[in-house]
Backbone as numpy.savetxt, mean C-alpha at the origin, in Angstrom:
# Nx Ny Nz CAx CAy CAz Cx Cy Cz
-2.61 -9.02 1.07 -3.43 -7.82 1.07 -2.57 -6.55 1.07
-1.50 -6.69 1.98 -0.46 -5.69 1.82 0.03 -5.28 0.46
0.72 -6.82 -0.12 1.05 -6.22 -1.56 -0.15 -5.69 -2.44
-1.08 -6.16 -2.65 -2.25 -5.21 -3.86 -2.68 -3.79 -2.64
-2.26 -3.65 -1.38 -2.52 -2.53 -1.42 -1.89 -1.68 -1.85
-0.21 -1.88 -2.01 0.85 -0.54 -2.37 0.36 -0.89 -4.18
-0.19 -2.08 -4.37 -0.07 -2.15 -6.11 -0.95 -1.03 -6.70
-2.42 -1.17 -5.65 -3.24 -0.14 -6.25 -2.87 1.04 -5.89
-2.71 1.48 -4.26 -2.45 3.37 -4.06 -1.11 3.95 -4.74
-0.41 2.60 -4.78 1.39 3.52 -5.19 1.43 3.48 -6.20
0.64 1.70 -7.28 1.03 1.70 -8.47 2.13 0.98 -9.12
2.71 0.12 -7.94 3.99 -0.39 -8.26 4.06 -1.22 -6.33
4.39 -2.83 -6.62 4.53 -3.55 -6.07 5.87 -4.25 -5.42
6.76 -4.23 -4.59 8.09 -4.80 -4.94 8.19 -6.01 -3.23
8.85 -7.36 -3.88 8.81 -8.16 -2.87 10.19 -8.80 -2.68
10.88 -8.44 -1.33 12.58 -9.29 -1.38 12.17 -10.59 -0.77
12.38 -11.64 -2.04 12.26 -12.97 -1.49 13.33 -14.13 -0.95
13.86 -14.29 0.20 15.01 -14.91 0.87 14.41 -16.08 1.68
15.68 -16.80 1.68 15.39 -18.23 2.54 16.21 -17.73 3.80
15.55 -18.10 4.94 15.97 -17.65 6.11 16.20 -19.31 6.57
16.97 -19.60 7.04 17.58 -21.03 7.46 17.02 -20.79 9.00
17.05 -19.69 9.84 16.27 -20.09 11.34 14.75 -19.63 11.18
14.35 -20.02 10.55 12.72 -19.84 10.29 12.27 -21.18 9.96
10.55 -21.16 9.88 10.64 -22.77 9.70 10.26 -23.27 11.60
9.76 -24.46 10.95 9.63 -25.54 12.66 11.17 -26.12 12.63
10.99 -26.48 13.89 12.53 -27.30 14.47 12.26 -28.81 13.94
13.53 -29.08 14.13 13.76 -30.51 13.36 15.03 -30.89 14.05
15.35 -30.39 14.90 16.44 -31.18 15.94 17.01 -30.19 16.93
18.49 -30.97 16.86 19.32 -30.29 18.03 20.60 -30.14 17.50
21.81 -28.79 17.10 22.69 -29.00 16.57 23.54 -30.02 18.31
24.41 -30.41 17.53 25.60 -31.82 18.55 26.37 -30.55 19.34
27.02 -30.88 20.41 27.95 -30.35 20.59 29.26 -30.49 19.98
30.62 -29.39 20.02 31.31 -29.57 19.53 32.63 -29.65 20.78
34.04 -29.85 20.17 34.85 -30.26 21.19 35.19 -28.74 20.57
35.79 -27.66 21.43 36.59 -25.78 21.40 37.65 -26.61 20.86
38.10 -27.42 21.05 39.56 -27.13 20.30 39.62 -27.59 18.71
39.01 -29.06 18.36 38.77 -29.27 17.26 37.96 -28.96 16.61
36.54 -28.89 16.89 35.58 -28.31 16.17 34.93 -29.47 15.81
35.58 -30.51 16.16 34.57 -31.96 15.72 33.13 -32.20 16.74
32.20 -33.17 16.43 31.43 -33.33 17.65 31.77 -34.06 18.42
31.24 -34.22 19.44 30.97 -34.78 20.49 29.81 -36.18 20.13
30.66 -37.26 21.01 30.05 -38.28 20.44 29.64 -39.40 21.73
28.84 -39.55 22.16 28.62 -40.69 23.15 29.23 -41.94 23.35
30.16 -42.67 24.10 30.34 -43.26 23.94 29.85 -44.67 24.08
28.57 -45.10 24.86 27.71 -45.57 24.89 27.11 -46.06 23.95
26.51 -45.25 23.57 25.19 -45.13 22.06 26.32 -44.62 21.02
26.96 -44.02 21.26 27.64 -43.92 19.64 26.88 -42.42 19.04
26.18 -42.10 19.45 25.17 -40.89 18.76 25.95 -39.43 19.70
25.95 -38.44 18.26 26.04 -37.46 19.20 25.46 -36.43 19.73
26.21 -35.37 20.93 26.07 -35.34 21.75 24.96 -33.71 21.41
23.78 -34.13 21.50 22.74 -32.55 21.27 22.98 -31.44 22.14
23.14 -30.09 21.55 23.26 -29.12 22.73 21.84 -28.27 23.02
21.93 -27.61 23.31 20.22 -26.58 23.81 20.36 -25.83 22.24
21.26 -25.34 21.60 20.84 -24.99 20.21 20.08 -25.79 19.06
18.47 -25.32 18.85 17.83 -25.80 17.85 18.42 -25.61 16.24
17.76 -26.86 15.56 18.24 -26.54 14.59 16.65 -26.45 13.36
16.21 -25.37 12.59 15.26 -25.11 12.07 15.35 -25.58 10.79
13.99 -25.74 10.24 13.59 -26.30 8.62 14.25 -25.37 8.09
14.01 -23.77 7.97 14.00 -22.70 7.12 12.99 -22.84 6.31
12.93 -21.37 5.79 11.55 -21.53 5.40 12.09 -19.82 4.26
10.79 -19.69 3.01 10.97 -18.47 2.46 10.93 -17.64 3.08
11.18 -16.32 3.42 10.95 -14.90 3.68 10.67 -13.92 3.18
9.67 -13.12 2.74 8.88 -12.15 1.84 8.49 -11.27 2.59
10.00 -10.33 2.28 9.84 -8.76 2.79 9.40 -7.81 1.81
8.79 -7.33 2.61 7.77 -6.11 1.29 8.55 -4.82 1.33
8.77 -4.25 0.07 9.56 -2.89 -0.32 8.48 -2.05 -1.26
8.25 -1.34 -0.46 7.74 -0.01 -0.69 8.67 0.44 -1.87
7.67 0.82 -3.15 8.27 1.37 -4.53 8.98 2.48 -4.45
8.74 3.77 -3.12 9.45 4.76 -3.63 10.79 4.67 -2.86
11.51 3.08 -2.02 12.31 2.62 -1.94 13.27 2.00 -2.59
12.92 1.57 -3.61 13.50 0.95 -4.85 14.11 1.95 -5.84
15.27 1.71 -6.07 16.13 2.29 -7.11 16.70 1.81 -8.18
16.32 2.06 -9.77 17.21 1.33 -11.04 18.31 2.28 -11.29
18.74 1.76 -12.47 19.67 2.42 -13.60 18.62 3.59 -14.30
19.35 4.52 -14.01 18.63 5.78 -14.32 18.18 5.74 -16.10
19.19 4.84 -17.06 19.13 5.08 -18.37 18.23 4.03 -19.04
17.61 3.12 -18.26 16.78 2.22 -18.64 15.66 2.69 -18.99
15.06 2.13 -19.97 13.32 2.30 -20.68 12.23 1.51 -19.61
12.74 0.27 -19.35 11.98 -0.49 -18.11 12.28 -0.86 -16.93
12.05 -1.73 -16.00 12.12 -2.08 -14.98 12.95 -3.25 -14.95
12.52 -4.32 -15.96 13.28 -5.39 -16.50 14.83 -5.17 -17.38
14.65 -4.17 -17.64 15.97 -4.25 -18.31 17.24 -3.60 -17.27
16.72 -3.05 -16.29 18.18 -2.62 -15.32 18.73 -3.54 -15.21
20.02 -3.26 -15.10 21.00 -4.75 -14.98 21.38 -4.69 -13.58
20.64 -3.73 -12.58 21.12 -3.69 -11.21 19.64 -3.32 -10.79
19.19 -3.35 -9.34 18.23 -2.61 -8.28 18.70 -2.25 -6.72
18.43 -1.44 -6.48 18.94 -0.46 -5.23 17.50 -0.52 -4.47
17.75 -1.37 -2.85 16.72 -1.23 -1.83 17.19 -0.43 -1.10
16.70 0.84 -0.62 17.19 1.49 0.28 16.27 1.30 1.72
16.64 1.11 3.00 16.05 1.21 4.29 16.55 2.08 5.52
15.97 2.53 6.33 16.70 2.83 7.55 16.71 1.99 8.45
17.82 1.87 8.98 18.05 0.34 10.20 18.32 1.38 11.47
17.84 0.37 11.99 18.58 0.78 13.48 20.20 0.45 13.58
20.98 1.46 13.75 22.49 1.31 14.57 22.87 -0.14 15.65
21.59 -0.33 16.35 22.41 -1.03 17.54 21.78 -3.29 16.84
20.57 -2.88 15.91 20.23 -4.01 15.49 21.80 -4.26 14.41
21.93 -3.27 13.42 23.23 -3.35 12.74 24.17 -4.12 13.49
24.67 -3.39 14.41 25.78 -4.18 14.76 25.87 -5.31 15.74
24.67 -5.30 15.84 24.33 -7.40 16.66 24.98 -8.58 15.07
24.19 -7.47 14.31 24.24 -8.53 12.70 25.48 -8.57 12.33
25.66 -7.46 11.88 27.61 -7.27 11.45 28.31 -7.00 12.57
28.86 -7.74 14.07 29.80 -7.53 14.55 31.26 -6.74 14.45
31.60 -7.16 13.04 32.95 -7.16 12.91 33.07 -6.21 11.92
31.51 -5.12 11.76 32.12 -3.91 10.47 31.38 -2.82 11.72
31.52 -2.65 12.69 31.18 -1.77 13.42 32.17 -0.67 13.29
33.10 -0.41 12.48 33.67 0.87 12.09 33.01 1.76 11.30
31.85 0.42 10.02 30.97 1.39 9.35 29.69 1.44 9.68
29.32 1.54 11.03 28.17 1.84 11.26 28.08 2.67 12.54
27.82 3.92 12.31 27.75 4.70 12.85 26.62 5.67 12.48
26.69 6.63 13.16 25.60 8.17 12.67 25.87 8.24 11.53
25.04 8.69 10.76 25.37 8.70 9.49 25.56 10.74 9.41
25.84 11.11 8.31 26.55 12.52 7.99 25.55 13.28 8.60
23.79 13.14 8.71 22.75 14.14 9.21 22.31 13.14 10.11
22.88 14.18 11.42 22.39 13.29 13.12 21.02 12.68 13.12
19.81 13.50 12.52 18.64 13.14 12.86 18.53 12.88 11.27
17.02 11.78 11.14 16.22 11.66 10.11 15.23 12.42 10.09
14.42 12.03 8.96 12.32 12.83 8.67 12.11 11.63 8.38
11.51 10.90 9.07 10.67 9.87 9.23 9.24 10.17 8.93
8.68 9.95 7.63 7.35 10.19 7.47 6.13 8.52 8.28
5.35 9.41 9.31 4.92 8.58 9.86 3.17 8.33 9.12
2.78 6.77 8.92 1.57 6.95 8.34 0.08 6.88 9.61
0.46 6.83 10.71 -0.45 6.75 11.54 -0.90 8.50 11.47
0.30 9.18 11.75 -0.15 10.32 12.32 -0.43 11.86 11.24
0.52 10.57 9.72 0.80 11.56 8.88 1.18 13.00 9.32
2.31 12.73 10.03 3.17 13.82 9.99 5.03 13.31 10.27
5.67 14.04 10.18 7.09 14.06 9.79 7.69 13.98 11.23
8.71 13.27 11.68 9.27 12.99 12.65 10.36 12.91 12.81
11.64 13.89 13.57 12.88 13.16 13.78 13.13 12.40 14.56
14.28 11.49 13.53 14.27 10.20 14.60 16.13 10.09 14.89
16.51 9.83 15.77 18.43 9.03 16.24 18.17 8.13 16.42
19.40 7.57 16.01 20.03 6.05 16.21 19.61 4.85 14.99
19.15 5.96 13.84 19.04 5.17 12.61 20.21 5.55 11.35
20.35 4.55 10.72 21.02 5.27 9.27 20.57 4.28 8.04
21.10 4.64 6.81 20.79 4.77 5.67 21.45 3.39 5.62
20.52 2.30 4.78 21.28 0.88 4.57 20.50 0.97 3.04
21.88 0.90 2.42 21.58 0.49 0.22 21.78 -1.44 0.82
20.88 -1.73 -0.07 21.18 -3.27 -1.06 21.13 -2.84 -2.15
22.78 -3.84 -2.97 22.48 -3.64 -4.07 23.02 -4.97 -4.78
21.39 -4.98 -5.56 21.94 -6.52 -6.23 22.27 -6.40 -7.42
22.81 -7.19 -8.15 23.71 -7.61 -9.89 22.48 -8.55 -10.27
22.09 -8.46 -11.61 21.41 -9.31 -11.90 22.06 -10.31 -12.38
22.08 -11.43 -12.89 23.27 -12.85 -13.26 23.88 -12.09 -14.97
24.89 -11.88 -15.36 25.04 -11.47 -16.53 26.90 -12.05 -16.92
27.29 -11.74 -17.65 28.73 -11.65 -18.28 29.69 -11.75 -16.82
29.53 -10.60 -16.56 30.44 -10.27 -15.40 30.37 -10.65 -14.47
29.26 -10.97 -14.12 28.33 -11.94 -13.02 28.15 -12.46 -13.33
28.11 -14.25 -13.79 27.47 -15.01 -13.84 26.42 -15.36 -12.97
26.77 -15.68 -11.53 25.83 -16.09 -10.82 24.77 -14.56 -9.74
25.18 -13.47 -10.50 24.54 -12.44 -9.84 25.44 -11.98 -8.95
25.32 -10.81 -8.34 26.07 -10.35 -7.14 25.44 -9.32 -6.38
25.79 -8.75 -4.90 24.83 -8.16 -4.12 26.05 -7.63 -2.98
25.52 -6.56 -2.54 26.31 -5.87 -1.50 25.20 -5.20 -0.68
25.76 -4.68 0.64 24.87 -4.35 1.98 26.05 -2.94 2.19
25.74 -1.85 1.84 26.71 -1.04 2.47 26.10 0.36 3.12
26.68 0.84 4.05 26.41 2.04 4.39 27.06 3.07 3.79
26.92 4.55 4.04 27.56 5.30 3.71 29.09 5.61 3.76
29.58 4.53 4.73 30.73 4.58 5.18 31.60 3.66 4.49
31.22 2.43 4.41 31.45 1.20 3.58 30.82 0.00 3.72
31.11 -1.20 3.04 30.44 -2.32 2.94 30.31 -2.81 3.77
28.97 -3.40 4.20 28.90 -4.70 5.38 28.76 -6.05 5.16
28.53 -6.34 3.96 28.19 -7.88 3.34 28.31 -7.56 1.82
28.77 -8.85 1.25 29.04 -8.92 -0.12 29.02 -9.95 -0.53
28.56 -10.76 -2.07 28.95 -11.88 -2.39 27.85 -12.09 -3.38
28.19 -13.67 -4.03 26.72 -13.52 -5.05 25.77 -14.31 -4.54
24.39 -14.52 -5.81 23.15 -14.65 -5.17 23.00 -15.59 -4.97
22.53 -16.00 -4.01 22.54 -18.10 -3.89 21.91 -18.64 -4.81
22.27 -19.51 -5.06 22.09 -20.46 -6.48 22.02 -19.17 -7.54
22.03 -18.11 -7.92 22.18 -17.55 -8.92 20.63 -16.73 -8.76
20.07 -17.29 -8.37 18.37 -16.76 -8.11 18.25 -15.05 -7.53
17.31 -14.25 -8.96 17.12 -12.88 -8.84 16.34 -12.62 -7.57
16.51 -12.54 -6.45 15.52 -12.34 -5.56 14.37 -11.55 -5.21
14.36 -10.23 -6.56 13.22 -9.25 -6.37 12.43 -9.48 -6.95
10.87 -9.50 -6.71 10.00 -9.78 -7.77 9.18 -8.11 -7.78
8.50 -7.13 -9.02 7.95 -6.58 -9.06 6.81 -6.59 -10.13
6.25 -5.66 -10.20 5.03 -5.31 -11.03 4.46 -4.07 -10.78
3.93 -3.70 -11.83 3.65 -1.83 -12.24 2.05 -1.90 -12.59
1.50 -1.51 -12.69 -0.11 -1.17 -12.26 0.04 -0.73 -13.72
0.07 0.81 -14.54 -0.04 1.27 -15.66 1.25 1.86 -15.81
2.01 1.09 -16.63 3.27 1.40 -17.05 2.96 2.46 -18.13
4.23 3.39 -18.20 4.25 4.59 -18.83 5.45 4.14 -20.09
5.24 4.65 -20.71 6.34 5.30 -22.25 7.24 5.75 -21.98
7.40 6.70 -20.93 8.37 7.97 -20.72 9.51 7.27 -20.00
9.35 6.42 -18.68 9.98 6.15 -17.80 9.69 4.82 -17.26
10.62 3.96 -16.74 10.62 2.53 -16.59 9.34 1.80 -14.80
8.90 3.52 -14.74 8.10 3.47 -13.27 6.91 3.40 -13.63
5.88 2.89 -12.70 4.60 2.18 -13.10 3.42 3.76 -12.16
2.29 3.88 -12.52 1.46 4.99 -11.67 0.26 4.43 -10.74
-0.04 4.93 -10.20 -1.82 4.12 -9.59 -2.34 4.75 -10.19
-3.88 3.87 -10.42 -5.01 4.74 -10.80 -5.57 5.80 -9.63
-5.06 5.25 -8.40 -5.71 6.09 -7.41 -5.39 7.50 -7.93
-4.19 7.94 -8.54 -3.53 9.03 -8.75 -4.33 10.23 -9.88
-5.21 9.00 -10.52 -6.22 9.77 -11.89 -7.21 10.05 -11.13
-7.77 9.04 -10.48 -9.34 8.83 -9.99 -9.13 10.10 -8.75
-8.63 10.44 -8.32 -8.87 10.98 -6.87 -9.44 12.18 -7.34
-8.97 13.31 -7.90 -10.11 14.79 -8.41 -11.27 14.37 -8.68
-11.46 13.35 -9.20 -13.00 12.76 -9.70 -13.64 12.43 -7.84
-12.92 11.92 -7.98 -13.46 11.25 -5.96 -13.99 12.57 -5.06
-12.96 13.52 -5.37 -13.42 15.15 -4.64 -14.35 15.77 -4.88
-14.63 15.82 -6.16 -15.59 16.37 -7.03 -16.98 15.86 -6.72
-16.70 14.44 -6.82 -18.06 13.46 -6.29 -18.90 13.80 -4.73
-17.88 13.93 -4.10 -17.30 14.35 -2.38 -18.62 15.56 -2.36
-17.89 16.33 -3.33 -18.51 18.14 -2.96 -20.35 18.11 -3.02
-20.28 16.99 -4.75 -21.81 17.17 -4.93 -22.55 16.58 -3.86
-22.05 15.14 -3.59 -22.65 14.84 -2.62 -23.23 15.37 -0.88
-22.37 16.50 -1.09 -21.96 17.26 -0.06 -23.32 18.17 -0.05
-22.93 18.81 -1.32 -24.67 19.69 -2.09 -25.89 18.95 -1.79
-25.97 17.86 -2.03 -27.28 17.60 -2.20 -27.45 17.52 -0.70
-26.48 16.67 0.09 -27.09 16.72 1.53 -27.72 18.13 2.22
-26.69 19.18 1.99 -27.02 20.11 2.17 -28.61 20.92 2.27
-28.73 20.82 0.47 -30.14 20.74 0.23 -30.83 20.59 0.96
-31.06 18.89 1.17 -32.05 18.25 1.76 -31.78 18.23 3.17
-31.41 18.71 3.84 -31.51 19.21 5.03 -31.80 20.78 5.37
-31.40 21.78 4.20 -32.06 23.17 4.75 -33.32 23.53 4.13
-33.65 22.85 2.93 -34.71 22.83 1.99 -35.37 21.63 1.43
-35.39 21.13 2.66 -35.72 19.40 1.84 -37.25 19.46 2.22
-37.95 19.97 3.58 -39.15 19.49 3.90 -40.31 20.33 3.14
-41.42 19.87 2.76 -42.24 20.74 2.37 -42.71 22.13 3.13
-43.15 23.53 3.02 -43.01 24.16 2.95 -44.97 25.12 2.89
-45.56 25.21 4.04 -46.86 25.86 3.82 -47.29 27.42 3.89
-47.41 28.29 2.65 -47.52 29.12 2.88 -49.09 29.90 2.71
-49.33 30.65 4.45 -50.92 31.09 4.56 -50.80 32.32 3.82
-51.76 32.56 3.66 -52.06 34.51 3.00 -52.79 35.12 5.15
-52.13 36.52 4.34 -51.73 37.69 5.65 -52.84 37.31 6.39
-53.05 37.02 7.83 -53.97 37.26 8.49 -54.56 35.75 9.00
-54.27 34.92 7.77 -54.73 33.57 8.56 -54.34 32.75 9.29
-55.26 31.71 9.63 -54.70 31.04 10.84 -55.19 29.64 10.71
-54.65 29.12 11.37 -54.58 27.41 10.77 -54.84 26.37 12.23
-55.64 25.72 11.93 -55.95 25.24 13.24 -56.24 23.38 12.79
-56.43 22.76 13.76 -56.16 21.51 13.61 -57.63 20.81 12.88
-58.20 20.06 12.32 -59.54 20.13 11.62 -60.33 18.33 12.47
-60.87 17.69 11.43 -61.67 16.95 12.05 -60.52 15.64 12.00
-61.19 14.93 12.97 -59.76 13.32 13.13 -60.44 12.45 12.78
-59.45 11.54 11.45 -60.20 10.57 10.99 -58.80 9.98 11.01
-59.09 8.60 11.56 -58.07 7.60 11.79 -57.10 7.64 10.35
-56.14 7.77 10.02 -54.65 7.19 8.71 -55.41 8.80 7.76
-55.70 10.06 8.47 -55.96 11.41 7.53 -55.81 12.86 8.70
-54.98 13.24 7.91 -54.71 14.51 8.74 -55.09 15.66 7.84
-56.37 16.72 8.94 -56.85 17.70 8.14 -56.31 18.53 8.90
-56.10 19.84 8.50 -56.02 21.63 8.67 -57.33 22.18 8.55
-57.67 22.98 9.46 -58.57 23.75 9.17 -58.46 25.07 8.99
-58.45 26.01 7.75 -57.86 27.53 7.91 -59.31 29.02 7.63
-59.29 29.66 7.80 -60.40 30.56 8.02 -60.52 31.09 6.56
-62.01 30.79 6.59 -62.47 30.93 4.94 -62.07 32.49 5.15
-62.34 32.91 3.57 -61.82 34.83 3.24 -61.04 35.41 2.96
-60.19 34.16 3.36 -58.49 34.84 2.88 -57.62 34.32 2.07
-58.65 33.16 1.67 -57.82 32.38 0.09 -57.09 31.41 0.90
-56.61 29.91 0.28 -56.12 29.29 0.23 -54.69 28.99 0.39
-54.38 28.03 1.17 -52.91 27.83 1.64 -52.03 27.57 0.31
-51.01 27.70 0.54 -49.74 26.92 -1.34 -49.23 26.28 -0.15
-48.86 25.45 -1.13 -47.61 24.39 -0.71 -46.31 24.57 -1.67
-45.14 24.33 -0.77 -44.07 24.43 -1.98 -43.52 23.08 -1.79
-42.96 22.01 -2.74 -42.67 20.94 -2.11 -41.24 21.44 -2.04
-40.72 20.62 -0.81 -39.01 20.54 -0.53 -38.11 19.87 -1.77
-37.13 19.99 -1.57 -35.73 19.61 -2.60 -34.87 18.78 -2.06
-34.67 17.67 -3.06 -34.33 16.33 -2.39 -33.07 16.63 -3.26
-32.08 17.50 -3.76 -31.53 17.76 -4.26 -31.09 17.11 -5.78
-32.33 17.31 -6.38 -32.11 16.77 -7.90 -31.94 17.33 -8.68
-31.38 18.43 -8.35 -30.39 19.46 -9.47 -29.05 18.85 -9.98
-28.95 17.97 -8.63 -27.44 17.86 -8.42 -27.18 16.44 -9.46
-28.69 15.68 -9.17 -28.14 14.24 -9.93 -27.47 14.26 -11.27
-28.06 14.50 -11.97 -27.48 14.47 -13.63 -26.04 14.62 -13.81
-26.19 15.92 -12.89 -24.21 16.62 -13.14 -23.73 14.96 -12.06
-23.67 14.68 -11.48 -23.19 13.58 -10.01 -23.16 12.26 -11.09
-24.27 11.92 -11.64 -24.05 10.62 -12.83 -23.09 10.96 -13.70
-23.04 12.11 -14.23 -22.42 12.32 -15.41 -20.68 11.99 -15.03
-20.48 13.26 -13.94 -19.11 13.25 -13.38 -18.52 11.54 -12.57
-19.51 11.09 -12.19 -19.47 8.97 -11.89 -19.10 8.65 -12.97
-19.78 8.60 -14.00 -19.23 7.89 -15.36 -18.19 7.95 -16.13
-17.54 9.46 -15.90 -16.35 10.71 -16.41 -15.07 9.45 -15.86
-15.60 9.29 -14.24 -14.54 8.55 -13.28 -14.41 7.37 -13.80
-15.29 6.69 -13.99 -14.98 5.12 -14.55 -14.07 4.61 -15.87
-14.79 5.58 -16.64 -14.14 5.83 -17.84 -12.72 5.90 -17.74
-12.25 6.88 -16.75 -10.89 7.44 -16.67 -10.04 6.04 -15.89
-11.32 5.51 -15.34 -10.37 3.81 -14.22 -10.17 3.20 -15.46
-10.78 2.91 -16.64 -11.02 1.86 -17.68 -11.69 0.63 -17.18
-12.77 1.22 -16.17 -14.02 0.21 -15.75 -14.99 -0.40 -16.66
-15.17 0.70 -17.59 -16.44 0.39 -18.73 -15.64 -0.54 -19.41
-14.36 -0.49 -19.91 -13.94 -1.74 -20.87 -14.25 -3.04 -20.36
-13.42 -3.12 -18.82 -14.20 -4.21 -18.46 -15.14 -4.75 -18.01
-16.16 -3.66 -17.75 -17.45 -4.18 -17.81 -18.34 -4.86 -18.86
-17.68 -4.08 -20.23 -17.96 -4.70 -21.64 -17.30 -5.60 -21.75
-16.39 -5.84 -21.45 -15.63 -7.52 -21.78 -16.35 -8.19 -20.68
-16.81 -8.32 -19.67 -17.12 -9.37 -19.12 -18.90 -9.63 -19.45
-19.36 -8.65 -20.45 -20.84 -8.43 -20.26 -21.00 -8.92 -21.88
-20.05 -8.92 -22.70 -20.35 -8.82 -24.41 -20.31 -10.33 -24.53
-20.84 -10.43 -25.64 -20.69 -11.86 -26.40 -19.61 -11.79 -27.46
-18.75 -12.01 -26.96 -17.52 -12.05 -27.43 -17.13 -12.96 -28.78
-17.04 -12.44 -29.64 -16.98 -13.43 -31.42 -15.51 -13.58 -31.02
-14.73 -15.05 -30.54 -13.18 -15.32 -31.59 -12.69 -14.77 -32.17
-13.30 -15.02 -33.53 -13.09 -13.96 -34.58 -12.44 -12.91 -34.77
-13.86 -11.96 -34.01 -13.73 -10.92 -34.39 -12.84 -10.26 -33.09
C-alpha cells in the first residue's frame, strides 16, 4: 500500500531489494569456536558440536522503500533504464553508523552543516535536527567495467563499504506513473488533477452555502397582514391570513442549482485530464480484434 501510495501522489515508485542473512526464523545455533584457532568446538562424547547462545537465521528478502525525490541518475540520460549508475541518498544517524562501520569512524562525523531541515509529514513543517548526516549509495549497474555490478556506501568524508553486487543482481526496482519526453523522471496525476479538485472544493462550497442561507422557502405577506394558525386536519397544515389585503407569495428556496451544470462540467474537465473516460470506454466497449 505504501508503494502505490508514493506511485500515485509522487508519480514514481523506487524499492532497495536485499537479502538480510539475520532475518528470517531461526534454524539453529552457531558451534562454539576455540580464540585461538578459530575451529569448533566439538564434544567429545557425541562427537557433535558444541552450540553457543548465538542464533543462527534463515534470512529472508528485505524491501526498503525509497522515496523518488531520493533517488539520483546520470544527469545525461533520456530514461531511467538507461543510467548506467543510481544514487540513494538518506540521512542516518551518527551513532547507528558507527555500531555498523566500526572501523571507518574517522568518516563519520558531523557533516559540513551542524544541523539538518528535516521536512516532517505529520506536522508538515521543517525541523532541525543533530546527530544525523548525509549517507550516498551508489550502485554500478553489471556492464564492461563491471561485470558483476558494483556499489559503494560513502559519506561526505569518505567510503564506508564497497564491493560488487551479490551474484551480480541489480537490486533497485522502479516505475514511473506518466513518463515524460523531456526527462528520464516519471509525474503523478495527483499533480494535474489537484486545481480541478480545488475548483470542485469551491463549488461545492457555493452550493452549500446557498442552501443554507437561501435554501428554505420563503413567505411573503402584503403591509398590514397577519397570519394566524387555521383549521387542524390530521397530515394538512393551514394558515389563516386576513381577507383585504391580498394574498401571501411564496418564493421557493435554492438548493443551489446554478451551481450544478458548471460542477458536472468542471467533474468531467477532471476525468478527462486523469484519462478516466478512456478507460471507462475500454472496459465498457465491445471491443472488435480487428479493429
Amino acid at each position: 500500500d505504501l508503494w502505490a501510495k508514493d506511485y500515485i501522489e509522487i508519480g514514481e515508485v523506487v524499492a532497495k531489494v536485499l537479502w538480510d542473512p539475520n532475518a528470517g526464523v531461526q534454524i539453529g545455533w552457531e558451534p562454539e569456536v576455540d580464540p585461538l584457532t578459530g575451529e569448533a568446538l566439538v564434544d567429545e562424547l557425541t562427537g557433535q558440536s558444541i552450540p553457543s547462545n548465538r542464533p543462527v537465521m534463515s534470512g529472508d528478502l528485505l524491501f526498503e522503500t525509497v522515496h523518488a525525490f531520493d533517488l539520483l541518475r546520470d544527469p545525461s540520460v533520456k530514461s531511467m533504464e538507461e543510467s548506467p549508475y543510481l544514487v540513494i541518498r538518506k540521512m542516518e544517524s551518527i551513532k547507528d553508523l558507527k555500531k555498523k562501520f566500526p572501523e571507518k569512524e574517522d568518516v563519520i562525523k558531523e557533516s559540513s552543516t551542524d544541523t539538518f531541515r528535516v521536512f516532517r509529514n505529520n506536522s508538515f513543517s521543517y525541523t532541525s535536527t543533530k546527530g544525523l548526516t548525509m549517507v550516498r549509495e551508489y550502485y554500478y549497474k553489471p556492464c564492461q567495467l563491471y561485470p558483476n555490478g558494483y556499489y559503494y556506501i560513502a559519506t561526505e568524508l569518505g567510503i564506508l563499504a564497497q564491493g560488487e553486487l551479490p551474484f551480480g543482481i541489480w537490486p533497485i526496482a522502479y516505475a514511473g506513473y506518466f513518463e515524460l519526453t523531456t526527462t528520464p523522471r516519471a509525474i503523478s496525476p495527483v499533480r494535474r488533477i489537484r486545481p480541478y479538485q480545488i475548483e470542485l472544493n469551491r463549488a461545492a462550497s457555493a452550493i452549500a452555502q446557498t442552501q443554507t442561507q437561501i435554501g428554505d422557502d420563503k413567505v411573503i405577506l402584503p403591509a398590514g397582514a397577519q397570519s394566524s394558525s387555521g383549521a387542524t386536519v390530521p397530515g394538512v397544515r393551514f394558515v389563516s391570513v386576513k381577507a383585504g389585503l391580498g394574498s401571501p407569495q411564496i418564493i421557493e428556496g435554492r438548493a443551489g442549482s446554478q451551481y450544478f451544470e458548471y460542477y458536472d462540467k468542471k467533474l468531467a474537465e477532471m476525468y478527462q485530464v486523469a484519462e478516466l473516460n478512456d478507460l471507462d470506454a475500454d472496459i465498457n466497449a465491445q471491443l472488435d480484434p480487428y479493429t
